[in-house]
C-alpha positions, -999 to +999 in steps of 0.1 A: +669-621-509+658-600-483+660-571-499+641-584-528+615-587-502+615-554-493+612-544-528+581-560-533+566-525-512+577-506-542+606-484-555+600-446-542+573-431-529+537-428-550+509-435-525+487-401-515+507-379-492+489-381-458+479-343-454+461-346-494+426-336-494+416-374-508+434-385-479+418-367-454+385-374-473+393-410-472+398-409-435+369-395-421+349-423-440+375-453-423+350-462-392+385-471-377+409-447-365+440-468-365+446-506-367+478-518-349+493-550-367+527-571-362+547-605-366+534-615-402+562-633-412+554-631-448+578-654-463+570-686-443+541-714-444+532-701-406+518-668-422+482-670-423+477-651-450+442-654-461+429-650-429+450-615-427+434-605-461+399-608-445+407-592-417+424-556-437+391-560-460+371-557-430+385-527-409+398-498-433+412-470-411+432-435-410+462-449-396+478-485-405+507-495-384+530-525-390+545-533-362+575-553-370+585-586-385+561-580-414+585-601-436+608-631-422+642-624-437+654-651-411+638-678-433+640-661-465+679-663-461+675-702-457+646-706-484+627-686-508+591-691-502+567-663-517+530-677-526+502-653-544+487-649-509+520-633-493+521-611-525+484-601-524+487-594-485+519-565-499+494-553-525+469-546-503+487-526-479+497-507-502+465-498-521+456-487-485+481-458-482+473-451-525+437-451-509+447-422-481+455-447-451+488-435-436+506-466-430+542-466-412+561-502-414+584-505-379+611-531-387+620-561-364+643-584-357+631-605-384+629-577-411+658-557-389+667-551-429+647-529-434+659-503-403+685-488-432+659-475-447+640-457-419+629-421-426+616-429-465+586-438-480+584-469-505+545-475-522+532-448-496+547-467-471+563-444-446+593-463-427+603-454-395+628-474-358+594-465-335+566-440-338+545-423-313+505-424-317+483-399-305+445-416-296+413-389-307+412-393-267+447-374-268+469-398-251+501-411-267+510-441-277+546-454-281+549-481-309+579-502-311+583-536-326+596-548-290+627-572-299+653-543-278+640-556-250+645-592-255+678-607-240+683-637-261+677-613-292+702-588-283+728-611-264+729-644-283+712-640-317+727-676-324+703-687-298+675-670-311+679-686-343+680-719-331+646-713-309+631-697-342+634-730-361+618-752-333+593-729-334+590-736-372+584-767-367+558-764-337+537-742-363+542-766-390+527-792-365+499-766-355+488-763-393+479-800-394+464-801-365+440-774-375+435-791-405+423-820-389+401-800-364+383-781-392+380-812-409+356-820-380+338-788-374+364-772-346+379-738-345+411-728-350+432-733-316+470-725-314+490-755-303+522-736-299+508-707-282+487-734-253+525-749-247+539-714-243+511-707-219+524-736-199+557-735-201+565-723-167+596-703-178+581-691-213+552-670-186+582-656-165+596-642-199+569-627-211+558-610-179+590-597-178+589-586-216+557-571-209+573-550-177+606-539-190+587-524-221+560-508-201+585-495-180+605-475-208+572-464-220+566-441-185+601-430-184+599-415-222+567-397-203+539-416-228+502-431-218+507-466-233+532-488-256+521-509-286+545-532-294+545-568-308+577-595-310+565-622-286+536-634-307+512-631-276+480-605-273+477-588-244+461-552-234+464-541-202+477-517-172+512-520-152+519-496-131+500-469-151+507-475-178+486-491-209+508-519-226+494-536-257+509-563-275+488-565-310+498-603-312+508-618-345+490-642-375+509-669-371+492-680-338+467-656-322+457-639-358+451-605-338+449-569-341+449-537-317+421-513-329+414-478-324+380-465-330+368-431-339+366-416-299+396-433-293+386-464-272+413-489-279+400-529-289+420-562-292+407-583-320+410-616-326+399-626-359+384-663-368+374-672-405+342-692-394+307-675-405+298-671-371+316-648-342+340-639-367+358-620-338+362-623-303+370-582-290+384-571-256+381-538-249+401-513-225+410-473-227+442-456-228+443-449-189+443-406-182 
């Protein structure tokens, strides 16, 4: 079943080769430079798909990245769940690169599937195991999905798995929740990501997520790290080094963007008609 996920990208190569003059055309009109996305989960009732669709229709850019964990082949094993929306969000990606966009799909843990296929293109998607991304300000960028550096990934996958479904059922929760909020005029608000926030030991994992990564980032020599896996947004500096985490849209609904002269953004996107984002911005340290 997972691999008839995958196939949904397309069977061979046939989007616009990234050096084409309609490419490079296309890109010089894209008032992004690169848009940094990860932790989709297509394939579950988490995925906020609609909200994903709005976003892509809003920022075009030279450079899409999928940073992992695009589809969940952890809950496509258990149960086959593929709405129009999860479909659409596929299609649209993929008119991107037919459109000039050079996107590169980074397998995770969750689409770890897909890693046999690294090195080929599929709908003009370009798959690769990490990438490195070099900012019009010149600095580089290492992007990696993120789950190597997660010990109960790596070491006890059975454990993982377990912790994935509560987690399924904290979102399924979340969804109702919001339901009932909008119901009454609220924004959306993650419940899962306020009691990872306050878990004490959920914070000590993530800062050390966030350090190990950044910390294999400075000793391949790069500026920065994009990465994703832990479903929280974050941009900023540990010991020199930039380390941004583009989030997810299951939770935050976040993106990393870079804009023309390289200054680098976190998005988060909302749906309402008014503040329809909330951006922090940072640069890509010298």
């Amino acid at each position: 079943m997972t691999v008839m996920a995958f196939d949904a990208l397309g069977g061979g190569y046939t989007g616009t080769a990234p050096g084409s003059r309609f490419a490079a055309a296309t890109a010089r009109r894209a008032p992004y430079r690169a848009v940094f996305i990860s932790d989709l989960h297509l394939g579950t009732p988490g995925c906020q798909a609609d909200a994903l669709l709005e976003f892509l229709k809003e920022h075009p850019s030279e450079y899409l990245y999928l940073v992992g964990d695009i589809v969940d082949g952890w809950q496509l094993r258990r149960r086959w769940y593929w709405p129009q929306s999860h479909n659409d969000v596929v299609q649209k990606i993929m008119r991107k690169a037919r459109k000039g966009c050079r996107v590169v799909f980074i397998p995770g843990n969750h689409d770890m599937f897909a890693r046999q296929f690294a090195g080929q293109h599929f709908g003009g998607i370009e798959v690769r195991e990490e990438a490195v991304h070099v900012t019009a300000a010149g600095q580089r960028l290492w992007v990696v999905h993120g789950d190597a550096f997660d010990a109960v990934v790596q070491c006890a996958r059975w454990l993982a798995i377990v912790g994935d479904n509560l987690y399924g059922i904290t979102l399924k929760l979340n969804r109702h929740l919001n339901r009932l909020r909008g119901h009454f005029g609220f924004p959306y608000w993650s419940l899962s990501a306020y009691l990872k926030h306050k878990v004490k030991k959920a914070v000590n994992y993530v800062s050390d997520f966030e350090t190990a990564v950044a910390s294999e980032a400075r000793r391949r020599g790069h500026d920065g790290v994009v990465c994703g896996h832990i479903h929280r947004a974050e941009m900023r500096t540990i010991d020199g080094i930039l380390y941004c985490n583009d989030g997810d849209w299951v939770e935050s609904r976040s993106a990393l963007l870079e804009h023309p002269d390289g200054r680098l953004e976190l998005r988060h996107w909302q749906t309402t008609p008014v503040a329809r984002s909330e951006p922090t911005a940072a640069r890509v340290p010298a």
